[in-house]
C-alpha positions as protocol buffer text, in pm:
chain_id: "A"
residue {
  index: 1
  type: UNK
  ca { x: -6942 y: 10331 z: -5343 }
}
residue {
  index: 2
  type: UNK
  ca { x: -6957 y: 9941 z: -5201 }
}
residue {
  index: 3
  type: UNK
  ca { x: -6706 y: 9822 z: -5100 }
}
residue {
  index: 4
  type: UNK
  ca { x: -6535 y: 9546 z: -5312 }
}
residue {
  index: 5
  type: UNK
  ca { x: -6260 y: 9291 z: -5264 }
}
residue {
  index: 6
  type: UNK
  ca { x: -6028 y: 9090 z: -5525 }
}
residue {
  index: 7
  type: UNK
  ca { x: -6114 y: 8751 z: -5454 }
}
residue {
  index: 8
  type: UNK
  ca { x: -5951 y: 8405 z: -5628 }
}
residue {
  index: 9
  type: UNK
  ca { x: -6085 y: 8058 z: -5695 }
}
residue {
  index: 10
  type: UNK
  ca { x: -5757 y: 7810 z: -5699 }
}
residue {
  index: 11
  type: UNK
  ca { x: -5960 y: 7488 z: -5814 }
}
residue {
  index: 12
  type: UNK
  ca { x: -6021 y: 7739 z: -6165 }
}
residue {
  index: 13
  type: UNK
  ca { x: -5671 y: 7886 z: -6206 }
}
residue {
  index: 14
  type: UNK
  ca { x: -5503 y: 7753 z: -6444 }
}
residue {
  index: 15
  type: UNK
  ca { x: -5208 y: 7912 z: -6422 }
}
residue {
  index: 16
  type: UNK
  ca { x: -5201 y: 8106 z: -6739 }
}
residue {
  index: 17
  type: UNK
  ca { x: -5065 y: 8457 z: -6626 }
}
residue {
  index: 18
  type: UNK
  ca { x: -5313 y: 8607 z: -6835 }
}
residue {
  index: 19
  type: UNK
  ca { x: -5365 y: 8858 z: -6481 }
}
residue {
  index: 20
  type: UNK
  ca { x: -5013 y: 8899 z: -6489 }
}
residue {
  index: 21
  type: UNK
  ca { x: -4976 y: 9023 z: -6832 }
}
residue {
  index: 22
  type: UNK
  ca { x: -5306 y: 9247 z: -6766 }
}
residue {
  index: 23
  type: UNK
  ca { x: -5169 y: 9396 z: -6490 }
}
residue {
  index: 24
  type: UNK
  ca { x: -4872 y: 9524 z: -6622 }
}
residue {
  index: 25
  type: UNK
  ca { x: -5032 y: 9658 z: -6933 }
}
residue {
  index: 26
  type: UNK
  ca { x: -5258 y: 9853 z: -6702 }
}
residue {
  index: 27
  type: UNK
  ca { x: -4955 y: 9947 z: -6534 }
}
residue {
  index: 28
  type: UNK
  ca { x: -4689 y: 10055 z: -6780 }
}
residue {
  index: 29
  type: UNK
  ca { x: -4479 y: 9806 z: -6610 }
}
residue {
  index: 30
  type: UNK
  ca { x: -4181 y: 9725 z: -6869 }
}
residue {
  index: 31
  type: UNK
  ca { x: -4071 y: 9374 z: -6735 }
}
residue {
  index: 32
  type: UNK
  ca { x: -3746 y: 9426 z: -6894 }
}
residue {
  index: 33
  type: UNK
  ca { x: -3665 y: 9728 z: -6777 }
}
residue {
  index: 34
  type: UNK
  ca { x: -3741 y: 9691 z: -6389 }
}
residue {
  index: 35
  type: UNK
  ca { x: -3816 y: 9319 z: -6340 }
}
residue {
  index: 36
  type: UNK
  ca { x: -4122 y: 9405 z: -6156 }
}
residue {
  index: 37
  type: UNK
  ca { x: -4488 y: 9263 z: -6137 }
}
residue {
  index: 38
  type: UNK
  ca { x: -4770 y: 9372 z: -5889 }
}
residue {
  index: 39
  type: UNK
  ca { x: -4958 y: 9056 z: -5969 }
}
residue {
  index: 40
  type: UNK
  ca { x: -4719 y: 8709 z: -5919 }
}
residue {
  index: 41
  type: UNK
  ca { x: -4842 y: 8292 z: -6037 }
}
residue {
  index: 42
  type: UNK
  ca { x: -4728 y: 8080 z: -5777 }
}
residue {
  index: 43
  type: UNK
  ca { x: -4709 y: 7703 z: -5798 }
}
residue {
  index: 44
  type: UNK
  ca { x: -4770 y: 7463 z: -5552 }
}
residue {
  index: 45
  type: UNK
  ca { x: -4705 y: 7110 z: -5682 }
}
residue {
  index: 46
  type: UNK
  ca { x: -4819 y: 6810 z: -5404 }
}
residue {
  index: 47
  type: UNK
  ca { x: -4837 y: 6447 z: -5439 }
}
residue {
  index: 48
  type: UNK
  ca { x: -5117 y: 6241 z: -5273 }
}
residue {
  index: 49
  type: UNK
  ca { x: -5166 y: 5825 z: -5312 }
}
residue {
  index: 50
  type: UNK
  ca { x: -4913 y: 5864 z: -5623 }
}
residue {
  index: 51
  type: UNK
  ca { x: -5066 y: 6135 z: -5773 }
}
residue {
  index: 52
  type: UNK
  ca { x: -4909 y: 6466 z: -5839 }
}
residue {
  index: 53
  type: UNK
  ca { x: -5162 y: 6758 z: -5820 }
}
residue {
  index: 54
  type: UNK
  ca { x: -5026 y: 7107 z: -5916 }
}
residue {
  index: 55
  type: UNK
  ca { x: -5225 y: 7446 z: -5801 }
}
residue {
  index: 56
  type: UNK
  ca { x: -5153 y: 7776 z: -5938 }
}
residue {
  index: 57
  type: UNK
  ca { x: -5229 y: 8077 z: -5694 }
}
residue {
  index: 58
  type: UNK
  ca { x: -5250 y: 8401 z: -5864 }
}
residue {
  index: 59
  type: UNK
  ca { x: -5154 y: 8650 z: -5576 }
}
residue {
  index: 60
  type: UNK
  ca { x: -5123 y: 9024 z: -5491 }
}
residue {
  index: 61
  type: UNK
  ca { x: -5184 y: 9290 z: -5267 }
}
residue {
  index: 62
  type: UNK
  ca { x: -5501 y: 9194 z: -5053 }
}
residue {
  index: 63
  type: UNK
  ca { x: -5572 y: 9572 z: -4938 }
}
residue {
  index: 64
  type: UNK
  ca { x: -5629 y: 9407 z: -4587 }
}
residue {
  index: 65
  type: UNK
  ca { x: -5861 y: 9543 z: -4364 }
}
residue {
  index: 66
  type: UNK
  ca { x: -5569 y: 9532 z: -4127 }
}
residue {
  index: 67
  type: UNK
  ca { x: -5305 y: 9607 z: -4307 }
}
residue {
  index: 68
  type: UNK
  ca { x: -4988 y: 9537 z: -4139 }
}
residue {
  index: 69
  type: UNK
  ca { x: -4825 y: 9778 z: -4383 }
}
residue {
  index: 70
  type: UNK
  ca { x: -4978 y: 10087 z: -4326 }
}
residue {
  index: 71
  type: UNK
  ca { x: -4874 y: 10122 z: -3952 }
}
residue {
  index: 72
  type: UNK
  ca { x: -4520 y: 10001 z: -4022 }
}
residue {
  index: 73
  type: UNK
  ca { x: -4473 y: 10305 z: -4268 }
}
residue {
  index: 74
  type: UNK
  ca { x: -4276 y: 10558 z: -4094 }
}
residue {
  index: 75
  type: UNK
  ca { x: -4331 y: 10825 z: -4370 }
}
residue {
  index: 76
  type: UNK
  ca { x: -4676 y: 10812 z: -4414 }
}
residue {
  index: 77
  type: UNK
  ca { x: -4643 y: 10645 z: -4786 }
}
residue {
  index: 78
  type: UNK
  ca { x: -4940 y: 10402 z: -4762 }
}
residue {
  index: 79
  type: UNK
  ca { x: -5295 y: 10523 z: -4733 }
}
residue {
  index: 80
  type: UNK
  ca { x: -5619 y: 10355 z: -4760 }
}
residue {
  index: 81
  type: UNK
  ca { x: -5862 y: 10495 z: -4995 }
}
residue {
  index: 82
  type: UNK
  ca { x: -6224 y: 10550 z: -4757 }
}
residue {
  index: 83
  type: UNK
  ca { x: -6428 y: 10459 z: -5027 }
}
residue {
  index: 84
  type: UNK
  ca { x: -6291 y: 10174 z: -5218 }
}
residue {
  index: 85
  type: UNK
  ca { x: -6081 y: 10059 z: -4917 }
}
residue {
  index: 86
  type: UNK
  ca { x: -5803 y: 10015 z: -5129 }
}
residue {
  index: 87
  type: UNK
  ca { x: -5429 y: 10084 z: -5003 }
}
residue {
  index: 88
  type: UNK
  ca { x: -5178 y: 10281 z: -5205 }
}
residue {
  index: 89
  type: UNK
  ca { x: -4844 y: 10390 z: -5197 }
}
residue {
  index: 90
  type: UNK
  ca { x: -4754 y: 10746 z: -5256 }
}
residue {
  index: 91
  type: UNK
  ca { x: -4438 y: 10709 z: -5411 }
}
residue {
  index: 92
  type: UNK
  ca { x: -4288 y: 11076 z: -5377 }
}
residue {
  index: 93
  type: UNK
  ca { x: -4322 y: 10991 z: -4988 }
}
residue {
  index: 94
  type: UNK
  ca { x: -4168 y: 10655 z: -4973 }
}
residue {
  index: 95
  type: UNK
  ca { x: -3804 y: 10638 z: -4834 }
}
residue {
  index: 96
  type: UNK
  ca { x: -3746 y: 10310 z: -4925 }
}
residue {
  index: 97
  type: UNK
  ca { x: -3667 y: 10185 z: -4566 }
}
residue {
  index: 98
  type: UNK
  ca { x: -3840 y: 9830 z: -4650 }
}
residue {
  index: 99
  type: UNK
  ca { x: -4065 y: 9835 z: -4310 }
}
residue {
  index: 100
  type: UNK
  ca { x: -4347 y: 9800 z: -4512 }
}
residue {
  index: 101
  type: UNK
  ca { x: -4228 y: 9489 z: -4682 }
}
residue {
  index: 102
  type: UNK
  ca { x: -4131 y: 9367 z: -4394 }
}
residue {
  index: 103
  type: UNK
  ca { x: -4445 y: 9407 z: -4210 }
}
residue {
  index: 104
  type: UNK
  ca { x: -4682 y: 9207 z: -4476 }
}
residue {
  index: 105
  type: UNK
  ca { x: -4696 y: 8850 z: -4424 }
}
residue {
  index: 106
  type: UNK
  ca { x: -4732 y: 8814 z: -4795 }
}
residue {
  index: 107
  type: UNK
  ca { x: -4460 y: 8954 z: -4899 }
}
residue {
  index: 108
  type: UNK
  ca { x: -4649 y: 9173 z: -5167 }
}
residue {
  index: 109
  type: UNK
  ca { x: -4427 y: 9497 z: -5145 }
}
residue {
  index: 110
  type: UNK
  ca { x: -4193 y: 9568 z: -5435 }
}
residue {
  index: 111
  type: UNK
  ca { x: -3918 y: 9859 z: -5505 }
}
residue {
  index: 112
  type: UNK
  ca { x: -3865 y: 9995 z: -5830 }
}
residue {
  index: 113
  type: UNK
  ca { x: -3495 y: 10114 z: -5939 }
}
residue {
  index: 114
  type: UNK
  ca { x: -3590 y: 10441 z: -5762 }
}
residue {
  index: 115
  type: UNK
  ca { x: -3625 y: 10260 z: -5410 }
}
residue {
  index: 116
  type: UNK
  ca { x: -3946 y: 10341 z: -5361 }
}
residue {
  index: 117
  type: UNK
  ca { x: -4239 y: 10090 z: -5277 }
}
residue {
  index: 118
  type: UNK
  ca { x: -4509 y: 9984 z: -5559 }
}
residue {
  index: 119
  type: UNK
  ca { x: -4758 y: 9744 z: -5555 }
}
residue {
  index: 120
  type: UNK
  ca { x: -5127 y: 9684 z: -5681 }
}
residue {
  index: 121
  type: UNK
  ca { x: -5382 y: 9967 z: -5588 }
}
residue {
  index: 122
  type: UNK
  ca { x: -5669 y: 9733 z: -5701 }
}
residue {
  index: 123
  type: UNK
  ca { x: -5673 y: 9927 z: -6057 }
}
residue {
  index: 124
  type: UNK
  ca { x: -5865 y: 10224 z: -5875 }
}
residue {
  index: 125
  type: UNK
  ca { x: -5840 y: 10411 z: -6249 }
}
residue {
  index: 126
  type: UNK
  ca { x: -6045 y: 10110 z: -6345 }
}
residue {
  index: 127
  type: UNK
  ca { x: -6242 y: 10040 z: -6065 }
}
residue {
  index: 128
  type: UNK
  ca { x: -6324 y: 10396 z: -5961 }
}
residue {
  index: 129
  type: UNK
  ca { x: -6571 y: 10448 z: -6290 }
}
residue {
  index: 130
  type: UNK
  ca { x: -6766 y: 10068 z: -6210 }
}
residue {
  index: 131
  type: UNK
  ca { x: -6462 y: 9856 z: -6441 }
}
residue {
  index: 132
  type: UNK
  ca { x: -6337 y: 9570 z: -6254 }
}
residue {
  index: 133
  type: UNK
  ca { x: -5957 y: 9526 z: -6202 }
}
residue {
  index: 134
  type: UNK
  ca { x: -5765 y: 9484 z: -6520 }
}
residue {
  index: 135
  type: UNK
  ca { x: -5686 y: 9143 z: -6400 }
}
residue {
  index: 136
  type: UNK
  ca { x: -6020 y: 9042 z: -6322 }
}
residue {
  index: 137
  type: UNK
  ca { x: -6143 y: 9144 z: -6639 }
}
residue {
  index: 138
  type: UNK
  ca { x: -5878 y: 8905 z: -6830 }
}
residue {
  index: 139
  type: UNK
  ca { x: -5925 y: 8586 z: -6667 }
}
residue {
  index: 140
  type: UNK
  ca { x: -6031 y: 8335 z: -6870 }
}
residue {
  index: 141
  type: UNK
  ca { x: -6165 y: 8071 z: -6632 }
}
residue {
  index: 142
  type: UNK
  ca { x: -6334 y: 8310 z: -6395 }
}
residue {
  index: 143
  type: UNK
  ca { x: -6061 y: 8235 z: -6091 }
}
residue {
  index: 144
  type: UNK
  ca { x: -6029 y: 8553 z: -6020 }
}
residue {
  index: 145
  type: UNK
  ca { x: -6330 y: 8806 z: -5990 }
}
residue {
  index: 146
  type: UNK
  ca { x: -6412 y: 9166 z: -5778 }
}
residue {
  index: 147
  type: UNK
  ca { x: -6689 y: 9128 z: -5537 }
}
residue {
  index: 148
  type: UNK
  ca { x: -6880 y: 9310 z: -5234 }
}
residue {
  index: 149
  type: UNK
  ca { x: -6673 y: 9242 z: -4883 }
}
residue {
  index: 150
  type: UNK
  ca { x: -6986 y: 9140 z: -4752 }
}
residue {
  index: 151
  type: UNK
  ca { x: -7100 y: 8899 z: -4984 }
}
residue {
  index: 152
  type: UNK
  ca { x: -6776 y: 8774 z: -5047 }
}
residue {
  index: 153
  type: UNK
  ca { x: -6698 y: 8718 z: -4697 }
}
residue {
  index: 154
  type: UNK
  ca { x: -7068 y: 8574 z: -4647 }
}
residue {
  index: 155
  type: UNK
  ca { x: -6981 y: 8310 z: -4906 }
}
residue {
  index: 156
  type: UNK
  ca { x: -6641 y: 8208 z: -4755 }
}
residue {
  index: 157
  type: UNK
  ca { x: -6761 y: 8153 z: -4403 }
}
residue {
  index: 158
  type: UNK
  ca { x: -7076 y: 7915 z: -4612 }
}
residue {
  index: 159
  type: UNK
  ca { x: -6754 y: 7725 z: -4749 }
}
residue {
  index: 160
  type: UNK
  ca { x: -6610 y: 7702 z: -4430 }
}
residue {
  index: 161
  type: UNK
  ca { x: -6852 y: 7608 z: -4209 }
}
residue {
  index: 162
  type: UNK
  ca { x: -6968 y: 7314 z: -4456 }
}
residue {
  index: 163
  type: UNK
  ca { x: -6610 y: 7161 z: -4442 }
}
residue {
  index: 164
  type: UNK
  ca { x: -6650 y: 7110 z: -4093 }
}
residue {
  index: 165
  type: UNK
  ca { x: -7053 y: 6952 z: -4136 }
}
């Protein structure tokens, strides 16, 4: 299996929460009933020259490649699938300490009523049989799409170094 990576475009969200809504259908996630969302919209609202500029950022777990959360886990809850590279919680080993949330600088950890962690696993019952992420597959404008690390990563350092030319 290649190795893939959820990767966003911010200058084509436009803040929808399309992913969102995907996400917790492919996640039985009853937003009444526990308040809680794997995938979050954030806004970011600036103003430059007079001009107010708003930018939605459609965020989640990043499955890291070093992933603060794993090692702050004193139970053993979080694992990192080989193949995919994806991280996952195993729920009936979580004790609900909060290291783990504590440890990500993105603040992407959640607790159900039951105290144990849940987040995004990268829809590995999608992505496992060659469908991309539920939210991925959803987005209307393209911002967010499922792509090889390596390409992905080849096409960010492009961007990067021609900001700086």
């Amino acid at each position: 299996m290649t190795r893939k990576t959820l990767c966003f475009d911010s200058k084509k969200c436009v803040g929808c929460y399309a992913c969102t809504v995907a996400c917790m259908d492919q996640n039985d996630i009853d937003i009444v009933g526990d308040g809680l969302m794997y995938r979050h919209i954030a806004h970011v609202e600036s103003k430059q020259a007079g001009e107010v500029r708003i930018v939605h950022i459609s965020m989640a777990c990043m499955h890291c490649d070093n992933a603060e959360c794993l090692d702050a886990c004193p139970a053993g809850a979080l694992r990192r699938d080989a193949d995919s590279g994806a991280v996952f919680v195993r729920r009936e080993l979580c004790i609900g300490c909060h290291a783990c949330a504590m440890a990500c600088p993105f603040g992407i950890p959640r607790f159900g009523r039951d105290g144990t962690m849940q987040k995004c696993d990268a829809c590995y019952a999608r992505t496992r049989f060659g469908y991309d992420p539920a939210c991925v597959e959803i987005c209307p404008t393209g911002a967010l799409s499922y792509e090889d690390v390596n390409e992905a990563t080849a096409v960010r350092l492009r961007r990067f170094s021609k900001s700086f030319a």
